[in-house]
VEXZALUM-949502 format. One record per residue (C-alpha): residue number from 1; chain; residue in one letter; x, y, z. Coordinates in steps of 0.25 Angstrom, whole numbers, plus 5000, padded with zeros to 4 digits. Layout:
{NUM, 'A', 'A', {X, Y, Z}},
...
END
This chain:
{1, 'A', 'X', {5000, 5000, 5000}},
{2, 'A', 'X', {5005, 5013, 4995}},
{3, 'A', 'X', {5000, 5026, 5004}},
{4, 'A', 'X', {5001, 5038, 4999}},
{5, 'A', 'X', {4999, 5053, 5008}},
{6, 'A', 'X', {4985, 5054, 5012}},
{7, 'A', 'X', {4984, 5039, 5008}},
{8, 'A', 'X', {4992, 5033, 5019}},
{9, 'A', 'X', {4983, 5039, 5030}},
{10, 'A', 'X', {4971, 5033, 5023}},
{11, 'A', 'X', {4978, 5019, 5023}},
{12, 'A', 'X', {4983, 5019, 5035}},
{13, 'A', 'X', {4969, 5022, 5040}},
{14, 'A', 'X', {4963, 5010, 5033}},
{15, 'A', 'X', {4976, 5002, 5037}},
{16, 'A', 'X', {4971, 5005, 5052}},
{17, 'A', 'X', {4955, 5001, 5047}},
{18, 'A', 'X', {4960, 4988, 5041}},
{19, 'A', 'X', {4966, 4984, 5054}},
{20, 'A', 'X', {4956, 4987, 5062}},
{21, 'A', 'X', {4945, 4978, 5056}},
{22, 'A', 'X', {4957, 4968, 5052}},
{23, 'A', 'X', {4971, 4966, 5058}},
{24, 'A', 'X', {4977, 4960, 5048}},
{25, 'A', 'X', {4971, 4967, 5036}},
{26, 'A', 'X', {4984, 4977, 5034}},
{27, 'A', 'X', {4993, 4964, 5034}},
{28, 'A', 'X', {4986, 4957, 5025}},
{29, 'A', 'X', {4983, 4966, 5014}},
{30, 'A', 'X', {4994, 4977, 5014}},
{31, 'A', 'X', {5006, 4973, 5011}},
{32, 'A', 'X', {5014, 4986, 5012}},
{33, 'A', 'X', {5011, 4999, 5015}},
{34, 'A', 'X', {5019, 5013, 5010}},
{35, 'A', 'X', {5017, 5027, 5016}},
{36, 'A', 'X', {5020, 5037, 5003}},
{37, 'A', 'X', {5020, 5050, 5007}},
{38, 'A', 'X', {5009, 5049, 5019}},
{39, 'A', 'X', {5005, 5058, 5030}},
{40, 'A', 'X', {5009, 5051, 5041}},
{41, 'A', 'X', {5013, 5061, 5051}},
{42, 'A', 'X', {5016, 5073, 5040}},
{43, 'A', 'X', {5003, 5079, 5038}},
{44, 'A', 'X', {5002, 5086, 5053}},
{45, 'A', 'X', {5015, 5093, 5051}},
{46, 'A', 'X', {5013, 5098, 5036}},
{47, 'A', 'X', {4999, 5104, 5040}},
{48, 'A', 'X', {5006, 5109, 5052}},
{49, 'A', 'X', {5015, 5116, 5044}},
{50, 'A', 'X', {5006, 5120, 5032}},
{51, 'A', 'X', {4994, 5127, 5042}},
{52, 'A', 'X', {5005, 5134, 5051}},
{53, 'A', 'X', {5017, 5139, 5040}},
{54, 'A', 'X', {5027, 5131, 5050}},
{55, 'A', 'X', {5037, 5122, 5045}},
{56, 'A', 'X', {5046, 5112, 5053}},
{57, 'A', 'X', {5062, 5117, 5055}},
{58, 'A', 'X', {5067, 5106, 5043}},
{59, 'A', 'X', {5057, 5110, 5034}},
{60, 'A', 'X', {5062, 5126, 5034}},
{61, 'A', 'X', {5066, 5132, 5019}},
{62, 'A', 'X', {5082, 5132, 5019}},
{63, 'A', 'X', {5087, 5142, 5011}},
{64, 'A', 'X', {5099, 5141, 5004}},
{65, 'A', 'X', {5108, 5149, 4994}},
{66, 'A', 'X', {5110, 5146, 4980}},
{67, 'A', 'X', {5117, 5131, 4977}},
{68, 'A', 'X', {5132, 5131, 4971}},
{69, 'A', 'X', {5132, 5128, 4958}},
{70, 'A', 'X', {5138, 5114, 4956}},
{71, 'A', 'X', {5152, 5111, 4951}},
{72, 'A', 'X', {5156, 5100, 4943}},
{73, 'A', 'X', {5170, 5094, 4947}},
END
């Protein structure tokens, strides 16, 4: 199973459902499960950030001076 953004809290959800009626349900019918991209975690910081204008220390704009040209040897 491939989850992508939004998609990996809706299966995770009905991961949870399935076990709940049936234990074994997840075991016998999903072999593997990938995360691309979900929300786990990210979604409360970004929002965070987007409705306040804050942004973490590592996230700050580092500016810099023009880059050396580059010298063949």
């Amino acid at each position: 199973m491939l989850a992508h953004s939004w998609g990996d809290n809706v299966w995770r959800t009905f991961m949870r459902w399935a076990s709940v009626d049936d234990a074994g349900w997840v075991e016998r019918h999903v072999a593997a499960y990938v995360n691309i991209a979900g929300t786990i975690l990210g979604v409360s910081k970004s929002v965070t950030s987007l409705l306040s204008g804050a942004r973490p220390p590592r996230a700050r704009r580092v500016v810099r001076g023009p880059a050396e040209p580059t010298r063949s040897i």
